[in-house]
N, C-alpha and C positions, 0 to 999 in steps of 0.2 A: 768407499767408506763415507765420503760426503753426501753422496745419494740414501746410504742408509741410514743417515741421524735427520736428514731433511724431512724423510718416510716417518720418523719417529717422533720427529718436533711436533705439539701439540699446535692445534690452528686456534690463534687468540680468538678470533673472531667470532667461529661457532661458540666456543665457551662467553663469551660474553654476551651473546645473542640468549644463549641457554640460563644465562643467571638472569636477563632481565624479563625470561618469561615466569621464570621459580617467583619471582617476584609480585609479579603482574596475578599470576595465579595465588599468590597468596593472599594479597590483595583485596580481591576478590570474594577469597571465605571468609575472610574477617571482616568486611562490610556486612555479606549475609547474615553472617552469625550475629553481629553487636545489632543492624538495626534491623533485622526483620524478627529475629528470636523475641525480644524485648515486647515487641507492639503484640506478639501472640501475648503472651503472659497476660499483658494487662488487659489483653479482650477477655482472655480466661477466666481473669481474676474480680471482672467484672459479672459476673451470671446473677448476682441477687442484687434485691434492694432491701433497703431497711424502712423501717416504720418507727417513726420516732413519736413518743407521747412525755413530755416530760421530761423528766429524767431516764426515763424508760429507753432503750435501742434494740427491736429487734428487728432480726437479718430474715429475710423468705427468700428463698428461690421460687421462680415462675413455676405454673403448673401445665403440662402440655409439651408436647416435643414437636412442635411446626407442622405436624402433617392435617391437622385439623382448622380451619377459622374458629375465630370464636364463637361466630353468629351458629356455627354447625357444632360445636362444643356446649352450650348454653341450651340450643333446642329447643326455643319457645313455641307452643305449642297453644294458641285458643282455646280451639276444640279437639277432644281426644281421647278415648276409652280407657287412658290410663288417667290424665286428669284433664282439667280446664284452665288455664290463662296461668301457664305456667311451665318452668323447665324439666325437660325431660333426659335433658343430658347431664344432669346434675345429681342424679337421685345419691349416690354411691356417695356425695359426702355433701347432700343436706343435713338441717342440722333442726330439730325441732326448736320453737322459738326462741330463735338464734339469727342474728344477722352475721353475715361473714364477707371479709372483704381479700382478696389476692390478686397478685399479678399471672395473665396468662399468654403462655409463648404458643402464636398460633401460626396460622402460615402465610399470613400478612403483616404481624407485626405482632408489639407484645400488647397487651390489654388491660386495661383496671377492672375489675370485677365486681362487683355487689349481687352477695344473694344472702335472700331474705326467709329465712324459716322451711319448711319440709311439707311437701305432699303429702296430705292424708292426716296425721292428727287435728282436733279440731283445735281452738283458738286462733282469734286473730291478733292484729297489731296493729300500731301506725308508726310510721319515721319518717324525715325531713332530712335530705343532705344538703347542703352549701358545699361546692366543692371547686376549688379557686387551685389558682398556677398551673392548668394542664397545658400541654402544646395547643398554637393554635392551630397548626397542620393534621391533628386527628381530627376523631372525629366519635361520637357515640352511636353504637352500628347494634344495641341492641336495648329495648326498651320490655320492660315487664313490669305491667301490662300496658300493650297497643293497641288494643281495641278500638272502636268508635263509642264513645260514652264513655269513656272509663276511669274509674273513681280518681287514679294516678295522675299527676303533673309531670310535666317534665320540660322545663323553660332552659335556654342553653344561652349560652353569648360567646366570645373568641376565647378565650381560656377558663373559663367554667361552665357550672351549672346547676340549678335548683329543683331536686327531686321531691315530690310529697308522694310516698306508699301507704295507701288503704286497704287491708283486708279484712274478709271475715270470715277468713280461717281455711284449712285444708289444701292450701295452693300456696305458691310462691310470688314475690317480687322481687324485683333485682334489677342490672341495669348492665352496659358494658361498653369501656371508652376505650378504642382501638389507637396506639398513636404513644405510647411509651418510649419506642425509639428513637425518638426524634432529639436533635440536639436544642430544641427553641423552649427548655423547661430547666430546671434542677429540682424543684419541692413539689407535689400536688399536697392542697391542706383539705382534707376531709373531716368537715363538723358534721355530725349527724345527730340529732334532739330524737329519742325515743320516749314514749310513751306520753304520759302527762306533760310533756314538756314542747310537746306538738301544741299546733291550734286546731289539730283534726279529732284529738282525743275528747271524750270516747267518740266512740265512731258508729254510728246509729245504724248499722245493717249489721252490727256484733250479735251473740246471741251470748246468754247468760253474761257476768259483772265485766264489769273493764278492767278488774285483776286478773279475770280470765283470758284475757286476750291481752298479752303486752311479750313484749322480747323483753328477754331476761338475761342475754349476754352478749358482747359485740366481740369479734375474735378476728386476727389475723391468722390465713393459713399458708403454709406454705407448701412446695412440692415434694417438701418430703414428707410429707401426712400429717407434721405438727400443727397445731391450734395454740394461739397465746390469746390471755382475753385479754381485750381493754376496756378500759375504766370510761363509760358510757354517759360520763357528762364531758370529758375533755375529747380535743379535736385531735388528730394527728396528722401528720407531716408523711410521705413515702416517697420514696428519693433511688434512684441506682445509686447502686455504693455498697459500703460494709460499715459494719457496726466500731469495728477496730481501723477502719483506713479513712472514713467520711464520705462526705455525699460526691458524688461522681456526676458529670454531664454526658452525654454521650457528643462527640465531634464527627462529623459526616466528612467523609475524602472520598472525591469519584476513582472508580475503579471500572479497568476494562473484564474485570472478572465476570465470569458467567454466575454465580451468587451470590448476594449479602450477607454479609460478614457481619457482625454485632457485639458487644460486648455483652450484651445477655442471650446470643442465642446466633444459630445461622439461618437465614434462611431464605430459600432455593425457589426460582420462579419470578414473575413478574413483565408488566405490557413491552418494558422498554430492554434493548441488549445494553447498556449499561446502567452498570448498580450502585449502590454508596458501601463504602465500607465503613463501620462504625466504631469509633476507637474513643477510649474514655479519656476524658481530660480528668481529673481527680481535683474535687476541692473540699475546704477540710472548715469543720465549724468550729469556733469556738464555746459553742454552747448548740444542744440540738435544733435551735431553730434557725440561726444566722449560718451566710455560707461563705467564706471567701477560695481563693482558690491553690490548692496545694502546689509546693515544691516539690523538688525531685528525694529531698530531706525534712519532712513530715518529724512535726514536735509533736507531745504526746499531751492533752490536756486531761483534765481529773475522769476517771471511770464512771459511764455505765453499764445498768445491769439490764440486759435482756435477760427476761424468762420465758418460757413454756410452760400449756398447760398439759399434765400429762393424763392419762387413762383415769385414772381414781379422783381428777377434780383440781389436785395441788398445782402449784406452777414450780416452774424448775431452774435455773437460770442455764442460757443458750446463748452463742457466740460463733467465731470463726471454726471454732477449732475445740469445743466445750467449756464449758465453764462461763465466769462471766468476760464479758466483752467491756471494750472503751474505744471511747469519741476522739479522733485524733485534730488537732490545726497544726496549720500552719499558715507561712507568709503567701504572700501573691506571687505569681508567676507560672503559669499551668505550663505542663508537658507539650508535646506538639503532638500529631495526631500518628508520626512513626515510631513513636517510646523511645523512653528515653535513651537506649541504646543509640539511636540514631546518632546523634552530635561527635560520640566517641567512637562510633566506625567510620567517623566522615576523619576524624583526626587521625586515626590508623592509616587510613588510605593515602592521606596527607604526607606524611610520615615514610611510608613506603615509595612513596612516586618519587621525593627528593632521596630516598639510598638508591634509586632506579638510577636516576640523572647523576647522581655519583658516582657508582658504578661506571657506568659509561663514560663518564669523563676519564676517570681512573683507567678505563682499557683503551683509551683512543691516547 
């Protein structure tokens, strides 16, 4: 009889062994989950930038899906049966005397873009950029026009640079700064003087009046095919972020992963086997031009209004989510570069290690 309740007596020891691994495995997923889940989001939630004018906020997403460079997206071309000193990778949404500016996600990084009017109609133009706060780890990887003799400037220093475009007409100018990922910026300010407001106006290899040759509208595009214009005596601000959450920096953390990881974008390749991974610290204005840097509890200050222009000319108001959008602040203190889940799986883990050790003290 004693031999069969001895058989029958549970052994403390495996069961105790067993609770502190239920434990230990628990652990485990709740760290995964609170700090790796989180830092995805906020890469996700990072893919656009906005372009601030004023009062004005609107949100773009990048154009391009990484498989391309920009220099091979852009496709300047000198000489060429379809044209001369000009892009040929652009044709699908040139824009007749029209300057257009966007971000593009290419397979080196993302890009600032300027292009300048459409192949083939005639008039020409002139424009002048000033363009101040870029990283100074990019780099501008595409100039139109590069020629030897050519009418164009193009003067650079560590975070900007001073473009003058002269045409007369039928071809394109434009320009392209590779280097948006980078965490050493938060604002690029792009003034550009069109027409009479140049010192190149008129531009003496024009043909017919100098109203004949002038851009007539300055436009943000984005990847989703929308055009917003902007108001062509004021400068604007283009920032990672959203319209509803504020300007965003991107933070670099080495990773032994075989890709780059980015808050606007992934992407795959490169000279070295380790990469950065790029994750957004978020900071938040109180007005569109000043930036300090956001909590993890973002206050909400007065609305604006992005709009679009749509098909028939009108503009439209455009946001996160439709409708109009608004400028968020808040106080100092940014996120860290594993979201903010982080801190609260490290306190979970905390938490569980001491019911482990008590556990055990309780079966010993």
């Amino acid at each position: 009889m004693n031999n069969e309740m001895a058989t029958c007596k549970p052994n403390h020891d495996d069961k105790r062994r067993s609770q502190l691994a239920t434990v230990a495995l628990a652990a485990v997923v709740i760290a995964s989950a609170l700090a790796v889940v989180p830092g995805t989001a906020t890469a996700q939630a990072n893919q656009t930038f906005i372009v601030e004018q004023g009062s004005q906020c609107i949100q773009i997403t990048p154009l391009g899906n990484g498989t391309q460079s920009v220099e091979e997206f852009y496709d300047y071309k000198v000489l060429n049966d379809t044209a001369n000193y000009s892009s040929l990778g652009t044709t699908d949404i040139q824009m007749d005397q029209t300057s257009q500016m966007f971000v593009y996600r290419g397979r080196d990084g993302l890009s600032l873009v300027f292009l300048n009017d459409k192949i083939g109609p005639p008039g020409g133009y002139v424009a002048t950029a000033d363009i101040s706060g870029l990283p100074a780890n990019g780099q501008w990887v595409v100039e139109d026009d590069n020629y030897t003799n050519r009418d164009d400037t193009f003067e650079y220093n560590d975070t900007g640079a001073h473009i003058e475009w002269s045409s007369n007409g039928e071809r394109t100018d434009g320009a392209a700064f590779r280097g948006l990922e980078s965490p050493n910026y938060s604002a690029v300010t792009v003034d550009i003087k069109f027409n009479e407001k140049t010192n190149r106006y008129p531009f003496d290899e024009w043909s017919g009046s100098p109203e004949q040759n002038e851009i007539e509208s300055w436009v943000a595009r984005s990847g989703t095919g929308e055009t917003t214009e902007l108001d062509m005596n004021q400068p604007v601000e283009i920032s990672p972020g959203t319209c509803s959450g504020g300007v965003s920096t991107f933070t670099a953390t080495p990773s032994s992963a075989g890709t780059t990881t980015g808050t606007a974008g992934t992407e795959t390749g490169g000279p070295t086997p380790t990469t950065t991974t790029q994750t957004a610290t978020t900071t938040q204005t109180a007005t569109p031009a000043a930036t300090t840097i956001q909590t993890a509890t973002p206050t909400v200050t007065p609305k604006v209004t992005a709009t679009s222009l749509s098909a028939d000319g009108t503009t439209n108001p455009v946001g996160d989510s439709g409708g109009a959008t608004e400028q968020a602040g808040g106080d100092g203190g940014g996120s860290g570069a594993s979201g903010p889940g982080f801190g609260i799986g490290l306190a979970f883990v905390a938490v569980l290690i001491l019911a482990a050790v008590a556990l055990a003290g309780r079966g010993s």
